[in-house]
C-alpha positions in Angstrom: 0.7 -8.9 24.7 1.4 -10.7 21.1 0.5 -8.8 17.8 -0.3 -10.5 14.9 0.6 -9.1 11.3 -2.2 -9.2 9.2 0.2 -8.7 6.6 3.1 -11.6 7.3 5.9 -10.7 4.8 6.4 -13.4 2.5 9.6 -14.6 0.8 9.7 -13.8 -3.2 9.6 -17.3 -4.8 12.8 -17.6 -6.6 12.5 -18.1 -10.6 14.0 -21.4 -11.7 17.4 -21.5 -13.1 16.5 -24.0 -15.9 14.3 -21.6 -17.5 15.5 -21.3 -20.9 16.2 -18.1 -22.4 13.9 -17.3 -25.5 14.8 -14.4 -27.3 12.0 -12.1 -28.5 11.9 -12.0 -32.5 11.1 -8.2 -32.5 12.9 -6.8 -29.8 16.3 -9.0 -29.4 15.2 -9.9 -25.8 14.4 -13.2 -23.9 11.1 -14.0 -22.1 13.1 -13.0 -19.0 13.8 -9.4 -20.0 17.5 -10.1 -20.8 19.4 -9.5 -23.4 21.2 -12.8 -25.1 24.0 -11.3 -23.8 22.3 -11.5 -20.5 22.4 -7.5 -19.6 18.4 -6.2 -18.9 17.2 -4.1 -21.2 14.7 -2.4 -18.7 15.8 1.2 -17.9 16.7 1.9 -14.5 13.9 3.3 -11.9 14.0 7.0 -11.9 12.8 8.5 -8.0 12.1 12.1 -7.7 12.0 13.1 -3.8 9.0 16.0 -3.4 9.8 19.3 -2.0 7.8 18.8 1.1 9.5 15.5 1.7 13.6 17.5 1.3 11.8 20.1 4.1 10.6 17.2 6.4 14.2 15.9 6.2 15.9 18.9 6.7 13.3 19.9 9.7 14.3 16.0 11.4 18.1 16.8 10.6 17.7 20.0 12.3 15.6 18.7 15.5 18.0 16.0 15.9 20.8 18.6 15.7 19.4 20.3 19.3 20.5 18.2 22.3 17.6 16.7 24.7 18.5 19.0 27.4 19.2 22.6 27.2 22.3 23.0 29.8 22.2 26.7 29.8 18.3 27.1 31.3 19.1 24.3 33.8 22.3 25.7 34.9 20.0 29.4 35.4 17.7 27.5 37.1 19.8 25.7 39.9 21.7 29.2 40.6 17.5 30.5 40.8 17.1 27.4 43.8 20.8 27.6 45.7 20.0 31.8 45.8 16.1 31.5 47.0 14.8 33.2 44.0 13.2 30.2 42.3 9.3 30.9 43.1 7.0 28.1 42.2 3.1 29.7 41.7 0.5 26.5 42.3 -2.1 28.2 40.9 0.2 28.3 37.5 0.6 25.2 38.2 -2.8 24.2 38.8 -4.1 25.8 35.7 -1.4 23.6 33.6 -2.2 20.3 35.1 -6.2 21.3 33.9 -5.4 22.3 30.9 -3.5 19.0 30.1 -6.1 16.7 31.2 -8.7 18.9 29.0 
């Protein structure tokens, strides 16, 4: 199966080195956004992270934290099956595999 992006990512076209650097009569900047000195005068991008989005993090942190298999309810099980105690019900069972396809 191939999938096509709709949406190809594109390389940024790289701005020409021999642009020359005209400085701006009432700010002190060039066309460019530089300084004559060559430092940017833009401020830096500020990010605020939400509150729901710190939660979401800490919920994956804490999810990834638990290991896939819980050794202790395996272990109790397998003593349940070498003893004879383990009882399967089918009509448990039965009623699970329904309600699934539902």
């Amino acid at each position: 199966m191939k999938v096509n992006d709709p949406f190809p990512m594109q390389p940024a076209p790289l701005a020409p080195a021999s642009r020359p650097r005209v400085a701006n009569s009432t700010t002190g900047t060039s066309r460019d956004g530089t300084a004559p000195t060559g430092r940017t005068t833009a401020p830096a991008a500020n990010v605020a992270i939400s509150a729901r989005s710190r939660e979401l993090h800490q919920a994956l942190r804490a999810a990834n934290a638990v290991p896939d298999v819980r050794e202790d309810v395996v272990a109790e099980i397998q003593a349940r099956l070498r003893s004879g105690t383990y009882r399967i019900d089918p009509e448990q069972i039965a009623r699970g595999i329904l309600d699934a396809s539902a």
